[in-house]
FILUMDO-612738 format. One record per residue (C-alpha): x, y, z; residue number from 1. Coordinates in Angstrom, 1 decimal, padded with zeros to 4 digits. Layout:
BEGIN
((X,Y,Z),NUM) ...
This chain:
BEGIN
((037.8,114.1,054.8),1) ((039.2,112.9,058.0),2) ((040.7,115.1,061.3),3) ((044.9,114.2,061.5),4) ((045.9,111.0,061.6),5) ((048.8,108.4,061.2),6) ((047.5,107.9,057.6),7) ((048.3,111.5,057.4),8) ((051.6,111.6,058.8),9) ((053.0,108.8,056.3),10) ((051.6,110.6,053.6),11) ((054.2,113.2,054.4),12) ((056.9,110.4,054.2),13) ((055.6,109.3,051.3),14) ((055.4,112.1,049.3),15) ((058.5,114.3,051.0),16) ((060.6,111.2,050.0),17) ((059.7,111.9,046.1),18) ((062.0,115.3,046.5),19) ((064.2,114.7,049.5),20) ((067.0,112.4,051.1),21) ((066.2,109.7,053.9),22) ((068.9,112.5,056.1),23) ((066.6,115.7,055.4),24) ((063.7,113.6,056.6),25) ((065.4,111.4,059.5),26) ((067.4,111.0,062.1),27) ((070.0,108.0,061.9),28) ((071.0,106.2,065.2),29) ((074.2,104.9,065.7),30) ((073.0,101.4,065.2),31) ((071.6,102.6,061.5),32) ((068.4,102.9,062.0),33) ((066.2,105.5,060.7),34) ((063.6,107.5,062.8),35) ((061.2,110.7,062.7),36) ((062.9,111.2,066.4),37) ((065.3,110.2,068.6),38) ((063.4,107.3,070.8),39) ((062.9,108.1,074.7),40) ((066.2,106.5,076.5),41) ((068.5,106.7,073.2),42) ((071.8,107.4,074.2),43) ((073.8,107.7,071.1),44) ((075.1,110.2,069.5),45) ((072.4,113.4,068.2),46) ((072.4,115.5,065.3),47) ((069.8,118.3,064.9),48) ((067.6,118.2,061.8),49) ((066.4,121.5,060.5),50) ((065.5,120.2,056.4),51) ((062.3,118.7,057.4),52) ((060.7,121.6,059.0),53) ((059.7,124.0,055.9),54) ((058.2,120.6,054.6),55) ((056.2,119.8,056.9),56) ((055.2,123.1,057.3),57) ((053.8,123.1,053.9),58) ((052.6,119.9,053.8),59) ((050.5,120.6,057.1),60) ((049.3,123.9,055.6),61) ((048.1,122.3,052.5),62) ((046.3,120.0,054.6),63) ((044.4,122.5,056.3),64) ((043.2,124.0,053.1),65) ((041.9,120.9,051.8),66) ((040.2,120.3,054.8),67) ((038.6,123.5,055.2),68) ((037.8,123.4,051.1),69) ((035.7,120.2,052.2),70) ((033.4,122.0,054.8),71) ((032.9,125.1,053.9),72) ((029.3,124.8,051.8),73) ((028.8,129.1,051.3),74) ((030.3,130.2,047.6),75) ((031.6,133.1,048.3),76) ((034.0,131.7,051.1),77) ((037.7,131.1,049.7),78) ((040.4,129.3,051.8),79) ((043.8,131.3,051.1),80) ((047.3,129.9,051.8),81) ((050.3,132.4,052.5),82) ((048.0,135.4,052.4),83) ((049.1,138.5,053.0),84) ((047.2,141.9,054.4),85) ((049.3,144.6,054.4),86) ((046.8,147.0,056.7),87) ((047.4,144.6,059.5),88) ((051.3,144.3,058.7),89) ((051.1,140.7,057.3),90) ((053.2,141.3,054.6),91) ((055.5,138.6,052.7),92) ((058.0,138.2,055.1),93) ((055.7,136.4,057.3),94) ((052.1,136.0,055.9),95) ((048.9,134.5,057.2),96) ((049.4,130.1,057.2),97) ((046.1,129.8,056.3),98) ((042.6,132.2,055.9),99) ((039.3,132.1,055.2),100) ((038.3,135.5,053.1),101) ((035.4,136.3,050.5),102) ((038.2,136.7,047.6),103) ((040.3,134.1,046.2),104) ((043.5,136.2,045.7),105) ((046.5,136.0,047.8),106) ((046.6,140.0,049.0),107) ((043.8,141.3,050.9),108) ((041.7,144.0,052.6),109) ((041.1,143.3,056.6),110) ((037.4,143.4,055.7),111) ((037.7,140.9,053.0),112) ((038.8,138.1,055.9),113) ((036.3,136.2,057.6),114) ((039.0,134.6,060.2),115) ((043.1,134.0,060.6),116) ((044.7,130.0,061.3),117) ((047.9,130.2,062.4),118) ((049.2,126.8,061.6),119) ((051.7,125.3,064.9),120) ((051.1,121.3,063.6),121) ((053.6,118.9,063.2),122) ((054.8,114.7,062.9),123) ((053.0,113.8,066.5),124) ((054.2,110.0,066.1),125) ((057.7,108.2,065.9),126) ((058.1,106.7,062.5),127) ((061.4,104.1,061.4),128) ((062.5,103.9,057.5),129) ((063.7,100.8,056.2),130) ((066.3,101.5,053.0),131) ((066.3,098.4,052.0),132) ((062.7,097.5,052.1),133) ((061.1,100.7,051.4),134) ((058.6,100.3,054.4),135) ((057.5,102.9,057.1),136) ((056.5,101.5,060.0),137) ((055.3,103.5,063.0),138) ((056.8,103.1,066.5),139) ((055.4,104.6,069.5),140) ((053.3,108.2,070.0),141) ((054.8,111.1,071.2),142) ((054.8,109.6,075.0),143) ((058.2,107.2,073.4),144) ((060.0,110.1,072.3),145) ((062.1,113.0,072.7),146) ((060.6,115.6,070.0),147) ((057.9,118.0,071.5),148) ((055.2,118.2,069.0),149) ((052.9,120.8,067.5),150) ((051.3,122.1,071.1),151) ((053.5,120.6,073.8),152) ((056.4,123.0,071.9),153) ((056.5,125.8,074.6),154) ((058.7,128.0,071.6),155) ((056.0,127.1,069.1),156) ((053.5,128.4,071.1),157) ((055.1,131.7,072.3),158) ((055.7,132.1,068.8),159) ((052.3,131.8,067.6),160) ((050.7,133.8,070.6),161) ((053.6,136.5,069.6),162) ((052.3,136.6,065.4),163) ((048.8,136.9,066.8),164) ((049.0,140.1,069.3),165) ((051.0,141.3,066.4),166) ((048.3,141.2,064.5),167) ((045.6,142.1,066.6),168) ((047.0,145.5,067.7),169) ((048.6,145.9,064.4),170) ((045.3,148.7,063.5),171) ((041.5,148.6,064.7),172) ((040.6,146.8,061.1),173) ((041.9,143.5,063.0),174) ((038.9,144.0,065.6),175) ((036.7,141.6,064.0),176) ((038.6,139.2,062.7),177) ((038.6,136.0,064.2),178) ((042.8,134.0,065.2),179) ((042.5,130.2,065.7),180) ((046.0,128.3,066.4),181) ((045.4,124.6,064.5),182) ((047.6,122.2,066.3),183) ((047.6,118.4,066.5),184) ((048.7,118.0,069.7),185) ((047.6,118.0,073.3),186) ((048.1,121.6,074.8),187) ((050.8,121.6,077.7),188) ((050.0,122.2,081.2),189) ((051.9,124.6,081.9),190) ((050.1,126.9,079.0),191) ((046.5,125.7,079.5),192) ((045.5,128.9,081.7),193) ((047.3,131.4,079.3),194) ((044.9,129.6,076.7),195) ((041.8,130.6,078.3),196) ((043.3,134.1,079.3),197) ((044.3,135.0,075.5),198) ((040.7,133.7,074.6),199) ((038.7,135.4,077.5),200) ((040.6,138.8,076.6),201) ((039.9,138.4,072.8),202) ((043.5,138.1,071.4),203) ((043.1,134.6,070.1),204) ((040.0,132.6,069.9),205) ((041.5,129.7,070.2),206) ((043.8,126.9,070.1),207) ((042.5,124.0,068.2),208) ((044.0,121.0,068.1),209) ((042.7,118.5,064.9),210) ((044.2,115.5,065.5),211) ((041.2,113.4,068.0),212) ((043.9,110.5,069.0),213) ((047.3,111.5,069.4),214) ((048.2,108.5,071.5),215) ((048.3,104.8,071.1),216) ((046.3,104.1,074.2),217) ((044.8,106.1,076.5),218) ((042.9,109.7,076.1),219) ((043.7,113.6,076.1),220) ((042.4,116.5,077.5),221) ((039.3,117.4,075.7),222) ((039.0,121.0,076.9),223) ((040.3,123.8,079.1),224) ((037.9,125.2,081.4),225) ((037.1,128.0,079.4),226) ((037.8,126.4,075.8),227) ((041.0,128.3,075.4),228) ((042.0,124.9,074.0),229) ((040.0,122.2,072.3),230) ((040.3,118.8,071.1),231) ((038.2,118.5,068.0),232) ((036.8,115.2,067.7),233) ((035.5,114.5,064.1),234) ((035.0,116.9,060.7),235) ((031.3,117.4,062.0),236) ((032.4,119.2,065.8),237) ((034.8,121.0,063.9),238) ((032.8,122.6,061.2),239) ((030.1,123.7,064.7),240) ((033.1,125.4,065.5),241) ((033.8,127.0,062.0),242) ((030.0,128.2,061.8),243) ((030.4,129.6,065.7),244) ((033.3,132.0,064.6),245) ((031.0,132.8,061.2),246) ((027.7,133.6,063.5),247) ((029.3,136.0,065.9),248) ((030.0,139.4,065.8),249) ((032.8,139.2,067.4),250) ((034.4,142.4,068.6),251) ((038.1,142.9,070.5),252) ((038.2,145.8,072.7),253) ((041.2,146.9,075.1),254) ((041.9,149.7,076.7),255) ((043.4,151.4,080.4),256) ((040.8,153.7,082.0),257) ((040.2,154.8,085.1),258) ((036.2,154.0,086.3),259) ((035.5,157.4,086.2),260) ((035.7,157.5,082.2),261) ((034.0,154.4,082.0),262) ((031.1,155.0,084.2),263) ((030.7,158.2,081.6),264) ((031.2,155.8,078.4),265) ((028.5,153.6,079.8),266) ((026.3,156.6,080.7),267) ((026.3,157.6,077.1),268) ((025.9,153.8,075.2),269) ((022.8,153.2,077.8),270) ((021.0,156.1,075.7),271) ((021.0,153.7,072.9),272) ((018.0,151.8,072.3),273) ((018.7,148.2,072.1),274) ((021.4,146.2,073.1),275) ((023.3,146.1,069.8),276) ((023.4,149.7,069.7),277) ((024.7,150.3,073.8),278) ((027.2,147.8,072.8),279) ((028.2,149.5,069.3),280) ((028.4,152.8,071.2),281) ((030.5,151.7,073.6),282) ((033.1,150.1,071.3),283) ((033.0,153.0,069.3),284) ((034.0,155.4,072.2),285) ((036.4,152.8,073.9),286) ((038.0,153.1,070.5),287) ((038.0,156.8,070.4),288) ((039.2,157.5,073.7),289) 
């Protein structure tokens, strides 16, 4: 299975089409025409759609199942869509896009999840309907116009970094559970240093964007300096990814002392014998202070 692509993207037309009107999934210009965006330089009059968003949303969501499905090779690993885990207030109102957990069943136990997607992906190209024809042709990247896609949506992102410090001071069960953001879009600059800061403090892991070209010509950032954001390339780099979350016993840990108290927390773990243990002891009395 291949990252996101324009093959992808005119799925969605293809199928949404089967249970929706051309005006829940378009916009219409005032010379007729129909498009996935209003074009860079259109100066007509604008309407604001709203129908397509819950589905894409599920379409995109779907996706991401399917393609974790495909490279997940351990049995006991399920992907879950709309999960919900109550001990970390993830409830029904507004449940988990997308996890990976060692039960197939939509309600779980914290320990019972191996890592949290928040899903922020979205129609990254410009795409024209012809009624009379049927055909979908595509018509410029994201570069020709005016929707902000997936990442380069500052209210997308604030959103998702604001579900995931939800969840991660939600109780101490969240602690070891792994949040990725999947996008399909380049990260904006003006959120590429807050990337790295939410990774290097341990709220979010990630941003991860899926889709390896987003434009018609030219390239994207690959990277941020401290991988807050990556570009994954192909199914191969992003399953190295997957198995780097899996390996890691990853631990968040937060806290406001004064260096007195921590000189005497690291006093106490450096009694431990090896370095697994220091660092357990020292969680355990970060946590209990």
């Amino acid at each position: 299975m291949r990252l996101w692509n324009k093959h992808q993207e005119k799925l969605f037309f293809n199928t949404a089409m089967e249970r929706a009107f051309v005006s829940q999934l378009f916009y219409t210009t005032d010379d007729g025409r129909h498009v996935a965006y209003w074009p860079k330089g259109y100066r007509g009059s604008k309407s604001t759609l709203q129908s397509r968003n819950s589905l894409i949303g599920e379409f995109t969501e779907n996706w991401v199942v399917d393609l974790f499905k495909s490279l997940i090779d351990d049995e006991g690993l399920f992907v879950v869509r709309q999960a919900r885990i109550p001990s970390l207030g993830i409830t029904s109102r507004s449940p988990a896009d997308v996890v990976i957990a060692t039960e197939d069943k939509k309600i779980l136990k914290a320990d019972e999840v191996k890592v949290i997607f928040e899903v922020k992906m979205s129609l990254v190209w410009n795409w024209q309907y012809d009624e009379e024809s049927g055909n979908l042709s595509e018509i410029g990247d994201f570069r020709y116009h005016q929707g902000k896609p997936s990442f380069t949506r500052s209210d997308s992102i604030l959103k998702a970094i604001g579900k995931c410090i939800d969840i991660r001071v939600s109780n101490l069960e969240s602690s070891k559970i792994p949040i990725i953001v999947l996008g399909n879009a380049p990260l904006s600059n003006g959120f590429s240093k807050k990337a790295d800061h939410l990774k290097r403090a341990g709220i979010i892991q990630g941003f991860w964007s899926l889709n390896p070209f987003p434009l018609n010509h030219g390239n994207t950032r690959k990277s941020t300096p401290h991988d807050g954001f990556v570009r994954l390339d192909n199914t191969a780099e992003l399953k190295l990814h997957l198995n780097q979350l899996f390996a890691n016993d990853l631990n968040f840990f937060s806290g406001m002392e004064n260096t007195k108290s921590l000189g005497k927390y690291i006093e106490i773990a450096n009694d431990e014998n090896s370095y697994e243990d220091k660092g357990l002891k020292f969680l355990n009395l970060i946590k209990g202070s």
